[in-house]
N, C-alpha and C positions, 0 to 999 in steps of 0.2 A: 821591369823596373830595377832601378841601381841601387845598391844598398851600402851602404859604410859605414866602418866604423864608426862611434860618437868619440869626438874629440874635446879636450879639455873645453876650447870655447865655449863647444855645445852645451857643455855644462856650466859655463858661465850666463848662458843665456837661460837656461833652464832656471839657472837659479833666480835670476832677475824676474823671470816670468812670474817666480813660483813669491816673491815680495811684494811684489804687485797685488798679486790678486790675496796675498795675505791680509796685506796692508788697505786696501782700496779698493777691494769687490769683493761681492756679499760672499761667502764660504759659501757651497755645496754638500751639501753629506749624501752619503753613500746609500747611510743608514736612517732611517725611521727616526723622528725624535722621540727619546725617552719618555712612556710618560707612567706614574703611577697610576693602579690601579682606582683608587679614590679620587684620582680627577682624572677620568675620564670622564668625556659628556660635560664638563665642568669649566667655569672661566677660568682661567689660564693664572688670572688675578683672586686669589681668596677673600670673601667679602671679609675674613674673620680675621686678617692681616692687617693690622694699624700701618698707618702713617712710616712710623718708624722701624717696623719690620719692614717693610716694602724698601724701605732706603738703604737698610742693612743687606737684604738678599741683593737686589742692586751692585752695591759694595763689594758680596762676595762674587757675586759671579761675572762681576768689571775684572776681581784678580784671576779669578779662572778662563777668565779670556785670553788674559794677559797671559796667560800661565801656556795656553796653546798657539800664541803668537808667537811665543818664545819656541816652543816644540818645534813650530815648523822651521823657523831662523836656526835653530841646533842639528833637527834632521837633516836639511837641505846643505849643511857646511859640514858631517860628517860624512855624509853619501858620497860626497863631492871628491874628499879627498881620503876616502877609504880604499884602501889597495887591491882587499878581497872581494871579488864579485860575488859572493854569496853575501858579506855584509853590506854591499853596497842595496842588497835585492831585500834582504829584509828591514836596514832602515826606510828606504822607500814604503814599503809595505805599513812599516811604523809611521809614518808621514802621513798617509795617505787615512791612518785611521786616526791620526791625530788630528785632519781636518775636520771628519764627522763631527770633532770636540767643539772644534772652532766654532762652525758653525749651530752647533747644538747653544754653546753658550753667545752668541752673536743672537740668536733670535728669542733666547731667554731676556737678554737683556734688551729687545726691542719692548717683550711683552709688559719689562717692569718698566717702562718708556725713562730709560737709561740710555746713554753712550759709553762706548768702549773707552778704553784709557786713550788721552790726546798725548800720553807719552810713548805711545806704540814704537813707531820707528826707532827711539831712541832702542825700547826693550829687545828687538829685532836688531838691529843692528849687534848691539851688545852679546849677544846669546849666540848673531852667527861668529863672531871673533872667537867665542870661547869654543864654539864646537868644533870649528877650522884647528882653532890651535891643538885642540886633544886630537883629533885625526891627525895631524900635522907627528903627533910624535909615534902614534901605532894605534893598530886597528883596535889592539887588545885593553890599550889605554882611552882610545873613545868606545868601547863599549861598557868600559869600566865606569864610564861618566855616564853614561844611558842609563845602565842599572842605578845609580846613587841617584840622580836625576827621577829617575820615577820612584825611586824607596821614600823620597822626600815627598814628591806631590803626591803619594796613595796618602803618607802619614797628612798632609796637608790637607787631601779630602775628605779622610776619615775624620777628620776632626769637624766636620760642617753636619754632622750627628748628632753633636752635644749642643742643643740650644744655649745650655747655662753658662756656655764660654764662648768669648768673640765672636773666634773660629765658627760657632754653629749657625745655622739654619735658622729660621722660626721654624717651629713643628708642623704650621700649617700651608711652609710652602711646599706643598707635595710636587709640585710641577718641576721645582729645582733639587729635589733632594731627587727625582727618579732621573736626573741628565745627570748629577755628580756622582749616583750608585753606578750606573754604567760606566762613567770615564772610569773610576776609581778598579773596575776592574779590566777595561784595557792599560790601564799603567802597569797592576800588577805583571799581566802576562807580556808587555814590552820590558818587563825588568826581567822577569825569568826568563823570555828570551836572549836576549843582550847576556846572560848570566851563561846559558848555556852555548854560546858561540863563543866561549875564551874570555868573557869581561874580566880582569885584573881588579881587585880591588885597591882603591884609593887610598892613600895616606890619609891618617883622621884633620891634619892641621887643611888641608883638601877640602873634605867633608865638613868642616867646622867652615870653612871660608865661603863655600855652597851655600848654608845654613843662613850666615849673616847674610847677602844679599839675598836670598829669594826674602827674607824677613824686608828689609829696605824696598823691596818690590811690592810687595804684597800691603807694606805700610800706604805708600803714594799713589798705588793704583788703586785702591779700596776710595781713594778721595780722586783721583785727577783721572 
């Protein structure tokens, strides 16, 4: 059998593949989905969840889809054009556990009989520009977006704890709070990884400009 190189195409086409099946076919995980110890054996739906918690978890875990749609659009455009083969091999590896997300939160939101955001593509698209562009100027610089990138969605997650504000959960969706305590802790260790490969930290007016749109994101995909 013959073997060769991968060429940029190839990874043009890899990338296409890899939107597609973001976009337009059900995600795969790896991994098990999460579930709390208190619903196991248990409807998946809490009888003790009102009307309007069920539309709020809904809501958040429409952005937390969003949230991994966007991962794979970021991973797939820094892998692409990162220089170093060692970063190119662990955002893959980041990619690849960021679909377990996807799909974890893709069949949360079947069970709150929800759809995903009908603005996806747009979020996809958008997220590969930005990732392309930080690869585009050094490796040290789109790993530097990786770590700030997941400091933001652990603090994002973390916040789906406190019922008493937006951000939270109802208390009694156990089903979605044990798929959010898992991602929450693969972001952390994709941010300390990215942190220990060279990640450069970003100018705060960066970090501040981050902030505003995932906020604008999270505002339209919680509704559309």
């Amino acid at each position: 059998m013959l073997f060769r190189n991968k060429t940029r195409l190839d990874g043009w086409i890899g990338v296409a593949d890899s939107a597609l099946r973001t976009l337009a076919a059900p995600a795969n995980a790896a991994r098990v989905l999460p579930r709390a110890m208190s619903a196991i054996g248990s409807s998946p739906l809490s009888p003790l969840m009102s009307d309007a918690e069920l539309r709020h978890s809904a809501g958040l875990m429409r952005v937390n889809h969003v949230g991994e749609v966007c991962a794979q659009a970021l991973y797939n455009a820094q892998s692409l054009f990162a220089r170093s083969e060692r970063v190119k091999i662990e955002l893959a590896q980041a990619a690849a556990e960021e679909m377990d997300h996807l799909a974890w939160t893709q069949t949360r939101l079947s069970q709150l009989h929800a759809s995903p955001s009908l603005l996806n593509p747009v979020w996809y698209a958008t997220s590969f520009a930005i990732g392309a562009a930080a690869a585009a100027i050094s490796d040290r610089v789109s790993l530097g977006f990786v770590a700030e990138t997941e400091a933001q969605v652990e603090a994002h997650l973390a916040s789906h704890g406190d019922e008493a504000n937006q951000g939270g959960l109802p208390n009694n969706d156990h089903a979605s709070r044990a798929i959010v305590a898992a991602m929450q802790a693969d972001e952390a260790r994709h941010g300390e990884q990215a942190r220990q490969l060279g990640a450069t930290a970003l100018p705060a007016a960066v970090k501040q400009a981050m902030r505003l749109s995932a906020k604008v994101m999270t505002t339209l995909a919680y509704r559309i």
